[in-house]
PyMOL Python script that loads the backbone (N, CA, C, O; Angstrom):
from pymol import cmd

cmd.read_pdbstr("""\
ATOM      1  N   UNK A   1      -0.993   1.387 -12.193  1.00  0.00           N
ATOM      2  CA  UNK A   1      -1.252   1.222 -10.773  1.00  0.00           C
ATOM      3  C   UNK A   1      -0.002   0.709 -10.055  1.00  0.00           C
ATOM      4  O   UNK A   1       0.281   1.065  -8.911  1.00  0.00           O
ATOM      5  N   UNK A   2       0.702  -0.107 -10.747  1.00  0.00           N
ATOM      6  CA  UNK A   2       1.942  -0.774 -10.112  1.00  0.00           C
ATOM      7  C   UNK A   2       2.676   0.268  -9.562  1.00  0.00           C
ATOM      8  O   UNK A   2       2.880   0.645  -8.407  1.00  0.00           O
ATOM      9  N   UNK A   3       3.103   0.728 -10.908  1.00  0.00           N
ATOM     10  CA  UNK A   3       4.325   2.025 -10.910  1.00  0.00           C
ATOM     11  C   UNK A   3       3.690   3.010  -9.828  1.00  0.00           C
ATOM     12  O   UNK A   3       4.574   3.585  -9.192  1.00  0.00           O
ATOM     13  N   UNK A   4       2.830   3.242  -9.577  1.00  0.00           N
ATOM     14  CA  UNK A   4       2.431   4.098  -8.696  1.00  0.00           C
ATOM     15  C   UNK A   4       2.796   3.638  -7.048  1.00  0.00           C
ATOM     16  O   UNK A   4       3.485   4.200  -6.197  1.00  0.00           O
ATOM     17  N   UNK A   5       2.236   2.731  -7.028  1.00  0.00           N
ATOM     18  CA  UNK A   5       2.905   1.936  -5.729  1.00  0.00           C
ATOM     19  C   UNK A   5       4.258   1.867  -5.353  1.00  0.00           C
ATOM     20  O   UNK A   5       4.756   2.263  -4.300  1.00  0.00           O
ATOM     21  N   UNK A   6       4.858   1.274  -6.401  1.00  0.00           N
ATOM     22  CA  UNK A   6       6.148   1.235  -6.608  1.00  0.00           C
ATOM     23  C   UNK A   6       6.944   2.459  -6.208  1.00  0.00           C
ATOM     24  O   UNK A   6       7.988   2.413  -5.558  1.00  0.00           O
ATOM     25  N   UNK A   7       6.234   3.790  -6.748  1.00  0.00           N
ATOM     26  CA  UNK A   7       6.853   4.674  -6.059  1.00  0.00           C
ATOM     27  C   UNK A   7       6.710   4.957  -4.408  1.00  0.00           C
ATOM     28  O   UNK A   7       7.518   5.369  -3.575  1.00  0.00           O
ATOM     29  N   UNK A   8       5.504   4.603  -4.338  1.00  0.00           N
ATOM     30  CA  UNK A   8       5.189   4.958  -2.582  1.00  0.00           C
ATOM     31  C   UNK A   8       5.845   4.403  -1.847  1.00  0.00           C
ATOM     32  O   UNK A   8       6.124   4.886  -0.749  1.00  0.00           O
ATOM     33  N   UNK A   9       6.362   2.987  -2.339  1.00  0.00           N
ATOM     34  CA  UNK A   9       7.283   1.611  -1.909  1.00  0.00           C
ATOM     35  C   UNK A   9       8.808   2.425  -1.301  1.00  0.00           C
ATOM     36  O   UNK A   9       9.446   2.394  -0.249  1.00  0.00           O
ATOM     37  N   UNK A  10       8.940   3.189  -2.738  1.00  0.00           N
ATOM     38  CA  UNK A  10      10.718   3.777  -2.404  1.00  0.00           C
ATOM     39  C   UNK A  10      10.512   4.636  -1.597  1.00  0.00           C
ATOM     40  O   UNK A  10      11.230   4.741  -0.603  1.00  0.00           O
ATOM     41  N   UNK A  11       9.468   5.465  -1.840  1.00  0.00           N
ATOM     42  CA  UNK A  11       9.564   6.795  -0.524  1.00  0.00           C
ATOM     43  C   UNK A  11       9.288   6.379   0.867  1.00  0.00           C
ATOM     44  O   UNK A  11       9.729   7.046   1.803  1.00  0.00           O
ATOM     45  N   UNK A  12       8.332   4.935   1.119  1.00  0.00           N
ATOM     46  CA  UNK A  12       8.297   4.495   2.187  1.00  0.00           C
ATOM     47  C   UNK A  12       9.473   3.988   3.080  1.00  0.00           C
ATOM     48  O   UNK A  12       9.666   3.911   4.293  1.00  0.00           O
ATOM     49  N   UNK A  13      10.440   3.560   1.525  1.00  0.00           N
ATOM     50  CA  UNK A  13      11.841   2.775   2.390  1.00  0.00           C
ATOM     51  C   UNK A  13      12.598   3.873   2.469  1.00  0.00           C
ATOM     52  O   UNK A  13      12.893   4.030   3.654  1.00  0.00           O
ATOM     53  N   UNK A  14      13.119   4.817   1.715  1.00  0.00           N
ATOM     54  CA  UNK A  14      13.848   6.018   1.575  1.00  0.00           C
ATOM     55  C   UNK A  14      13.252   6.823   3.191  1.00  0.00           C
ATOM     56  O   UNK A  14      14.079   7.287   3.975  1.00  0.00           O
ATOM     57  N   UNK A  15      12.064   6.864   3.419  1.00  0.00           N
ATOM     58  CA  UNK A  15      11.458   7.442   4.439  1.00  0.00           C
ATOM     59  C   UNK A  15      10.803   7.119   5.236  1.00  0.00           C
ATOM     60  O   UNK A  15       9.592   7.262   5.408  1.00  0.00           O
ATOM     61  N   UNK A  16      11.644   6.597   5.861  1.00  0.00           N
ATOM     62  CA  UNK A  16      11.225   5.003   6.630  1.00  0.00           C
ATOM     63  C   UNK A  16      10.446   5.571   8.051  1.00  0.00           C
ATOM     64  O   UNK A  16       9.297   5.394   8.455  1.00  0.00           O
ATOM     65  N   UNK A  17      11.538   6.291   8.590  1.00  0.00           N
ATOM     66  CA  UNK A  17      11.209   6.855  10.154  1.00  0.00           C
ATOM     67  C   UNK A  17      10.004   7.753   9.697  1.00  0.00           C
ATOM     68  O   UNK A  17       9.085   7.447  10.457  1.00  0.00           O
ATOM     69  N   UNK A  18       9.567   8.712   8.821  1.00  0.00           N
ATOM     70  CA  UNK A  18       8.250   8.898   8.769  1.00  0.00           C
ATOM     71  C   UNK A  18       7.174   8.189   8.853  1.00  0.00           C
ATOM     72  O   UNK A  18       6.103   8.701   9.181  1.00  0.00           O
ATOM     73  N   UNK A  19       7.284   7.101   8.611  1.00  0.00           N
ATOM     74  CA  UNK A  19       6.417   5.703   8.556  1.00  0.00           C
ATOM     75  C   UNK A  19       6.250   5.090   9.652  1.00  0.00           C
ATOM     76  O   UNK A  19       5.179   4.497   9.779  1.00  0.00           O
ATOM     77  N   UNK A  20       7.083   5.047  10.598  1.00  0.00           N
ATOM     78  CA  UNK A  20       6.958   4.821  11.780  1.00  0.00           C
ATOM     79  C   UNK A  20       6.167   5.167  12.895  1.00  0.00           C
ATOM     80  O   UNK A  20       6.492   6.183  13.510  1.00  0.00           O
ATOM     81  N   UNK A  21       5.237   4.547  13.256  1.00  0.00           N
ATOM     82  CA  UNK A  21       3.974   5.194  14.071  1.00  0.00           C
ATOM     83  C   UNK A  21       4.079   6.207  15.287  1.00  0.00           C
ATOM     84  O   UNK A  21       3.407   7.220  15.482  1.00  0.00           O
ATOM     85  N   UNK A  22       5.356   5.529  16.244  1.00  0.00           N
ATOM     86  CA  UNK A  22       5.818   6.545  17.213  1.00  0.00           C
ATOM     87  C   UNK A  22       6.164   7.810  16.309  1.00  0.00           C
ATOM     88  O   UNK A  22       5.466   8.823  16.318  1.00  0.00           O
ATOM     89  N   UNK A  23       7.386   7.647  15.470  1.00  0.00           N
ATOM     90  CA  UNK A  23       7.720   9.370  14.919  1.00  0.00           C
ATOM     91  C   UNK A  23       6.659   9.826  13.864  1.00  0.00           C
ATOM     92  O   UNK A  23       6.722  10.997  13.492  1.00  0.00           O
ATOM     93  N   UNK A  24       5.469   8.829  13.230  1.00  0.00           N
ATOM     94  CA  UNK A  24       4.577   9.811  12.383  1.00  0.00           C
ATOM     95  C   UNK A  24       3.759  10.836  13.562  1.00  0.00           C
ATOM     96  O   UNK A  24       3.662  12.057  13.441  1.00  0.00           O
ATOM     97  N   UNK A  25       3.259  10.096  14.608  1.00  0.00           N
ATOM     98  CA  UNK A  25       2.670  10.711  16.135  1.00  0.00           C
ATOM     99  C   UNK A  25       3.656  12.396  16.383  1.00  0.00           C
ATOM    100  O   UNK A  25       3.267  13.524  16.083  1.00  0.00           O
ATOM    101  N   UNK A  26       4.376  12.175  16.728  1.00  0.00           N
ATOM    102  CA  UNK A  26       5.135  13.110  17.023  1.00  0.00           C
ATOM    103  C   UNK A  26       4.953  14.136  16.095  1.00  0.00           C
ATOM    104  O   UNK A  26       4.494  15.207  16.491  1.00  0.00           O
ATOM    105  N   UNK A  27       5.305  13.938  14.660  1.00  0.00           N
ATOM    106  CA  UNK A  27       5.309  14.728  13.741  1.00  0.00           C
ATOM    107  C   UNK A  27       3.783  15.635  13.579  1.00  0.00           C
ATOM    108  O   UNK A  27       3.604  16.842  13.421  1.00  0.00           O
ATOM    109  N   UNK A  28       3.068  14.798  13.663  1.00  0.00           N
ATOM    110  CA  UNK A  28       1.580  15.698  13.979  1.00  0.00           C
ATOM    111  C   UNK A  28       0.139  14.207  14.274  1.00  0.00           C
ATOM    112  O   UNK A  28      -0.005  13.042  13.903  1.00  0.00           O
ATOM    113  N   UNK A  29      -0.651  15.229  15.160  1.00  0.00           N
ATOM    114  CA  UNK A  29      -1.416  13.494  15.762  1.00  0.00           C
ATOM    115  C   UNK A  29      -2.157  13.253  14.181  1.00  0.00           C
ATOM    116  O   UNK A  29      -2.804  12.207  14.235  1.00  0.00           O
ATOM    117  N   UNK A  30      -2.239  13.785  13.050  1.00  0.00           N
ATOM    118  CA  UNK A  30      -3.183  13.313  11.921  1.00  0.00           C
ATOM    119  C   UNK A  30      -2.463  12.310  11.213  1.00  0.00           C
ATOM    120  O   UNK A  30      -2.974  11.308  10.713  1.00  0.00           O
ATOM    121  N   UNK A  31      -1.061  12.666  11.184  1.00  0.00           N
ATOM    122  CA  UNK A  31       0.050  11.927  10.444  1.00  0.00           C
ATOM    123  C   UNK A  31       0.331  10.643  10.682  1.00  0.00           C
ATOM    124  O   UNK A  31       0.885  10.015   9.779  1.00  0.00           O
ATOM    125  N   UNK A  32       0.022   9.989  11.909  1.00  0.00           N
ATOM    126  CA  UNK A  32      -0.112   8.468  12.612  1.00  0.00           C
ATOM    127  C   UNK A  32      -0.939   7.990  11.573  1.00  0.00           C
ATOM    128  O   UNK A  32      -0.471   7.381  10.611  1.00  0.00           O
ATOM    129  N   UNK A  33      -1.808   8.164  11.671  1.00  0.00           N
ATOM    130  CA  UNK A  33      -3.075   7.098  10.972  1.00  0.00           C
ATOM    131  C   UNK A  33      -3.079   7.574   9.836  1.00  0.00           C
ATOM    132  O   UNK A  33      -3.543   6.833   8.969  1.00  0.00           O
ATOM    133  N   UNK A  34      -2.638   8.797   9.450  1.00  0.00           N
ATOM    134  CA  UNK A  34      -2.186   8.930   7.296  1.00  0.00           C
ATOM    135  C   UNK A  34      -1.194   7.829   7.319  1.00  0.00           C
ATOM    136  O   UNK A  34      -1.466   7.006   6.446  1.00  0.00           O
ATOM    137  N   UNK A  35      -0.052   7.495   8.066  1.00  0.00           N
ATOM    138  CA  UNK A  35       0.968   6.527   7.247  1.00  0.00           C
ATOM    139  C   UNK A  35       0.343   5.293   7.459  1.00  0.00           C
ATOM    140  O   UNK A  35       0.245   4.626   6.429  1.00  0.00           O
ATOM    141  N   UNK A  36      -0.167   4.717   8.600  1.00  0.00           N
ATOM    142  CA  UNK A  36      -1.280   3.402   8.236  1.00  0.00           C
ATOM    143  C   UNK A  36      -1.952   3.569   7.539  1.00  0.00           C
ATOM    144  O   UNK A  36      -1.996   2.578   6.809  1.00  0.00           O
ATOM    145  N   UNK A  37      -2.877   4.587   7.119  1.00  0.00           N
ATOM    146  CA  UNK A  37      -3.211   4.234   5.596  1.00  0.00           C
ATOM    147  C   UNK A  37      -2.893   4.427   4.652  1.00  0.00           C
ATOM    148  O   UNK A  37      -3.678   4.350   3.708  1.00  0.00           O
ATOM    149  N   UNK A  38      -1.004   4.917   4.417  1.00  0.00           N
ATOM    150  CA  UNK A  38      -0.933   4.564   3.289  1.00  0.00           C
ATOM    151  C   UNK A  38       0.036   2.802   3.234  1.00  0.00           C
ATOM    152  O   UNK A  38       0.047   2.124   2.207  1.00  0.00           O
ATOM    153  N   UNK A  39       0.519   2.508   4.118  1.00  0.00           N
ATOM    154  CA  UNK A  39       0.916   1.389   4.578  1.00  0.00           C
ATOM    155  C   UNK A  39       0.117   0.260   3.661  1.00  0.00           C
ATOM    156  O   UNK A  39       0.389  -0.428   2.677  1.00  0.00           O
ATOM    157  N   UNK A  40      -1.228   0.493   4.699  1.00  0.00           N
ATOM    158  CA  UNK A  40      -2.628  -0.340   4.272  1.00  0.00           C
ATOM    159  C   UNK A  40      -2.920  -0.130   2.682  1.00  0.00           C
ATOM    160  O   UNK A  40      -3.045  -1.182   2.056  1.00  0.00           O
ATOM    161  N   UNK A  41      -3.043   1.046   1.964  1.00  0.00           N
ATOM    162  CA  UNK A  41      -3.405   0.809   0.871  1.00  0.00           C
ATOM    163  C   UNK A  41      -2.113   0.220  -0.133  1.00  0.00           C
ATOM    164  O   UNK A  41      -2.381  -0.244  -1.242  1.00  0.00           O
ATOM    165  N   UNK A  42      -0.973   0.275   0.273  1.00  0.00           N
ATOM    166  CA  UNK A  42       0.236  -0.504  -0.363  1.00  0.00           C
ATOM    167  C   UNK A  42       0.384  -1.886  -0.195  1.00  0.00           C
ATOM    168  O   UNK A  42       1.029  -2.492  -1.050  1.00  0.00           O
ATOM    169  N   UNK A  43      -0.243  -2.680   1.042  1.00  0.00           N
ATOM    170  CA  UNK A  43      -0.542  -3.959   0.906  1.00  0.00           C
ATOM    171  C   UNK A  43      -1.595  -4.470   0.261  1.00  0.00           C
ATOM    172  O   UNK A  43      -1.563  -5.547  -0.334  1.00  0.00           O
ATOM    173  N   UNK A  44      -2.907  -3.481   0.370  1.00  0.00           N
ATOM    174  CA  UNK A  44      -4.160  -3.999  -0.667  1.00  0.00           C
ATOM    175  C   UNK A  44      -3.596  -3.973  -1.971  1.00  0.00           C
ATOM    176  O   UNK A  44      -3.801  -4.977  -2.653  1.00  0.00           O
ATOM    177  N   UNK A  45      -2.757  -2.804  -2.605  1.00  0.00           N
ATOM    178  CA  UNK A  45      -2.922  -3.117  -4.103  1.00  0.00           C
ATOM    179  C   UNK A  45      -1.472  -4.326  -4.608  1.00  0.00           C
ATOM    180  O   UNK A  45      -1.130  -4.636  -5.749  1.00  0.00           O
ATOM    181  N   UNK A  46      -0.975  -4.708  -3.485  1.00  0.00           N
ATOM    182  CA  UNK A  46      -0.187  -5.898  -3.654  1.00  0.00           C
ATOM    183  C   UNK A  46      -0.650  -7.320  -3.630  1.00  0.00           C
ATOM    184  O   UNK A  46      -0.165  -8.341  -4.117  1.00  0.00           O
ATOM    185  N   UNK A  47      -1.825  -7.074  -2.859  1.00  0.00           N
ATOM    186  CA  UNK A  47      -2.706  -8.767  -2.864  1.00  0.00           C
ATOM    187  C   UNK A  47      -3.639  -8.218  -4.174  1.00  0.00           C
ATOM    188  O   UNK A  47      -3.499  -9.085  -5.036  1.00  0.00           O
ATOM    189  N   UNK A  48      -4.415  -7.287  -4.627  1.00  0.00           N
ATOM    190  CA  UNK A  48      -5.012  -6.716  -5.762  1.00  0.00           C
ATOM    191  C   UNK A  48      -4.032  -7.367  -7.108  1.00  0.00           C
ATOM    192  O   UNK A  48      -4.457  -8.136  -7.970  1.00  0.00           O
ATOM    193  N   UNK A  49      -2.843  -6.906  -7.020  1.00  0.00           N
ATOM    194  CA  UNK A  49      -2.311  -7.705  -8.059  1.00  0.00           C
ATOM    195  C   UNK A  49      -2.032  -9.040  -8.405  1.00  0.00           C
ATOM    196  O   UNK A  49      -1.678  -9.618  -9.432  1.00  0.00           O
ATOM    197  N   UNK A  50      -2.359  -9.437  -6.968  1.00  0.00           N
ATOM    198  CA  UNK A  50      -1.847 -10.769  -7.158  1.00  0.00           C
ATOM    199  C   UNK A  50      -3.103 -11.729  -7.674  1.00  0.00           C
ATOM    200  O   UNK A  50      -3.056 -12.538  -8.601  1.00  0.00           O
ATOM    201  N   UNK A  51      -4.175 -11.437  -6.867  1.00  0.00           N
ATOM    202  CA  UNK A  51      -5.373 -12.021  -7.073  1.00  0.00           C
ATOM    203  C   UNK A  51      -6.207 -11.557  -9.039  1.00  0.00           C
ATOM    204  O   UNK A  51      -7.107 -12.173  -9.609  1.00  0.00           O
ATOM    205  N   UNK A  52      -5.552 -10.502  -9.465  1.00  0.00           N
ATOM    206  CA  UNK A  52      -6.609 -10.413 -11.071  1.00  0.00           C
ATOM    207  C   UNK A  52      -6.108 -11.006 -11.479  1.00  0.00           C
ATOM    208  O   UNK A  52      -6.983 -11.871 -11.531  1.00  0.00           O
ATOM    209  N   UNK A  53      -5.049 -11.585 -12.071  1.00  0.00           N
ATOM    210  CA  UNK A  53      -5.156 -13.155 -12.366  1.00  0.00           C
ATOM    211  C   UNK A  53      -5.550 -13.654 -12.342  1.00  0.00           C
ATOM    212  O   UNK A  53      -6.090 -13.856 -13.430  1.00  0.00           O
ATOM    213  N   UNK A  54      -5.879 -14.452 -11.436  1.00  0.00           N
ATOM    214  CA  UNK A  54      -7.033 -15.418 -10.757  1.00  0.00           C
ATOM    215  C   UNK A  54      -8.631 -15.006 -10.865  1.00  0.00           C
ATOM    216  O   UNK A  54      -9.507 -15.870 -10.909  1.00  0.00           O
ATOM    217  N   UNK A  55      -8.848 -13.910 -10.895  1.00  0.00           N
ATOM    218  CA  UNK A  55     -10.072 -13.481 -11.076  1.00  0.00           C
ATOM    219  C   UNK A  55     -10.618 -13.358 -12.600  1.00  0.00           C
ATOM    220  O   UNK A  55     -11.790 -13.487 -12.952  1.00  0.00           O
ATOM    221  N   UNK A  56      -9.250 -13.016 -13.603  1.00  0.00           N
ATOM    222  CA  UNK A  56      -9.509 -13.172 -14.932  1.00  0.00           C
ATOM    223  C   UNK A  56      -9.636 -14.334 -15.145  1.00  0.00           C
ATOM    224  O   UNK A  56     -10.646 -14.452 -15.840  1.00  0.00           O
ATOM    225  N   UNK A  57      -9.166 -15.350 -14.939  1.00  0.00           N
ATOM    226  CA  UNK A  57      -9.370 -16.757 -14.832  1.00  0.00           C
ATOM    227  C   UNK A  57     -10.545 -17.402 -14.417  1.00  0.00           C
ATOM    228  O   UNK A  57     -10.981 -18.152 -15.291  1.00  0.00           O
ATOM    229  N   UNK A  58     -11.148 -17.373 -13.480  1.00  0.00           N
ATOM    230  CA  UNK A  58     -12.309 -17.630 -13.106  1.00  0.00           C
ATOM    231  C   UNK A  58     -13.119 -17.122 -14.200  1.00  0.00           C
ATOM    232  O   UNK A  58     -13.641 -17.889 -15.008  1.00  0.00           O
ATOM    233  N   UNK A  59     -13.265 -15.644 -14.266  1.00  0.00           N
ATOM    234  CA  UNK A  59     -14.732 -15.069 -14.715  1.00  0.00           C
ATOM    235  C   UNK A  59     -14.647 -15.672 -16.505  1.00  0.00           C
ATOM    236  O   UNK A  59     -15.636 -15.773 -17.231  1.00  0.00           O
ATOM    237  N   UNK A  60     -13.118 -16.029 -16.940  1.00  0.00           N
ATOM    238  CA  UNK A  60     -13.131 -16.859 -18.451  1.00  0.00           C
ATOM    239  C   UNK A  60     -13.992 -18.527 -17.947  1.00  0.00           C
ATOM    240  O   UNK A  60     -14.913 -18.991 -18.619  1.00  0.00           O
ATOM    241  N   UNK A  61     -13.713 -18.875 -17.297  1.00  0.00           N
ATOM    242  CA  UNK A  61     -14.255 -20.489 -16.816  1.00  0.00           C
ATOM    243  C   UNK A  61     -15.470 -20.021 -16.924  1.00  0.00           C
ATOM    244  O   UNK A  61     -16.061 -20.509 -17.887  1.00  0.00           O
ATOM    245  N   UNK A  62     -16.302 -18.984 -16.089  1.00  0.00           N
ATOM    246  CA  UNK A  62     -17.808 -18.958 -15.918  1.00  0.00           C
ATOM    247  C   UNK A  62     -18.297 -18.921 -17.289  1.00  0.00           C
ATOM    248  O   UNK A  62     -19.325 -19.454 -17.706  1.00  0.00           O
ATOM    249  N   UNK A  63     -17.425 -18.216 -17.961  1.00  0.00           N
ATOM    250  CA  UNK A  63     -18.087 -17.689 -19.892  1.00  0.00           C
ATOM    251  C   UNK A  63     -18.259 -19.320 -20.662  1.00  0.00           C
ATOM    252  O   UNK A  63     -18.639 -19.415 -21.829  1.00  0.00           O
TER     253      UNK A  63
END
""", "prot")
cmd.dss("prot")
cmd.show_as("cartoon", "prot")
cmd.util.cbc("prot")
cmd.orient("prot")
Protein backbone atom coordinates (compact mmCIF):
# COMPACT_ATOMS: atom_id res chain seq x y z
CA UNK A 1 0.00 0.00 0.00
CA UNK A 2 2.88 2.37 0.84
CA UNK A 3 4.78 1.83 -2.37
CA UNK A 4 1.73 2.47 -4.13
CA UNK A 5 1.24 5.86 -2.71
CA UNK A 6 4.60 6.54 -2.86
CA UNK A 7 4.30 6.36 -6.39
CA UNK A 8 1.24 8.69 -6.74
CA UNK A 9 3.42 11.01 -4.31
CA UNK A 10 6.22 11.32 -7.28
CA UNK A 11 3.79 11.70 -10.09
CA UNK A 12 1.92 14.22 -7.99
CA UNK A 13 5.26 16.25 -7.44
CA UNK A 14 6.75 15.43 -10.95
CA UNK A 15 3.10 16.63 -12.06
CA UNK A 16 2.40 19.13 -10.05
CA UNK A 17 0.45 21.72 -12.36
CA UNK A 18 -1.92 18.80 -13.19
CA UNK A 19 -2.80 18.77 -9.61
CA UNK A 20 -3.59 22.06 -9.46
CA UNK A 21 -7.29 22.81 -9.31
CA UNK A 22 -7.35 25.92 -11.64
CA UNK A 23 -5.21 23.87 -14.48
CA UNK A 24 -6.91 20.30 -13.57
CA UNK A 25 -10.43 22.62 -14.46
CA UNK A 26 -9.14 23.70 -17.59
CA UNK A 27 -7.84 20.44 -18.63
CA UNK A 28 -11.39 18.93 -18.49
CA UNK A 29 -14.37 19.94 -15.83
CA UNK A 30 -14.17 15.92 -14.51
CA UNK A 31 -10.42 16.26 -13.92
CA UNK A 32 -10.85 19.05 -10.96
CA UNK A 33 -12.44 16.82 -8.54
CA UNK A 34 -10.38 13.43 -9.93
CA UNK A 35 -7.14 15.27 -8.58
CA UNK A 36 -8.93 16.12 -5.14
CA UNK A 37 -9.60 12.82 -4.92
CA UNK A 38 -6.65 11.59 -5.53
CA UNK A 39 -4.99 14.31 -3.29
CA UNK A 40 -7.61 13.13 -0.57
CA UNK A 41 -6.99 9.52 -0.87
CA UNK A 42 -3.01 10.21 -0.50
CA UNK A 43 -3.58 11.97 2.77
CA UNK A 44 -6.03 9.19 4.13
CA UNK A 45 -3.59 6.40 3.49
CA UNK A 46 -0.86 8.62 5.24
CA UNK A 47 -2.85 9.12 8.55
CA UNK A 48 -3.97 5.11 7.77
CA UNK A 49 -0.40 4.41 8.28
CA UNK A 50 0.20 6.22 10.88
CA UNK A 51 -2.67 5.27 13.08
CA UNK A 52 -2.28 0.83 12.58
CA UNK A 53 0.10 1.00 14.95
CA UNK A 54 -1.81 2.31 17.37
CA UNK A 55 -4.70 0.32 16.49
CA UNK A 56 -2.55 -2.94 16.66
CA UNK A 57 -1.78 -1.82 19.98
CA UNK A 58 -4.94 -1.21 21.38
CA UNK A 59 -6.84 -4.26 19.94
CA UNK A 60 -3.43 -6.44 21.77
CA UNK A 61 -4.43 -4.45 25.25
CA UNK A 62 -8.23 -5.46 24.70
CA UNK A 63 -6.95 -9.41 24.24
Amino acid sequence: MTENRQAVERLMSTKSDSFDPKSAKRASVAAAPLAAWVAANVKYSRVMDKIRPLEREQNKLKQ
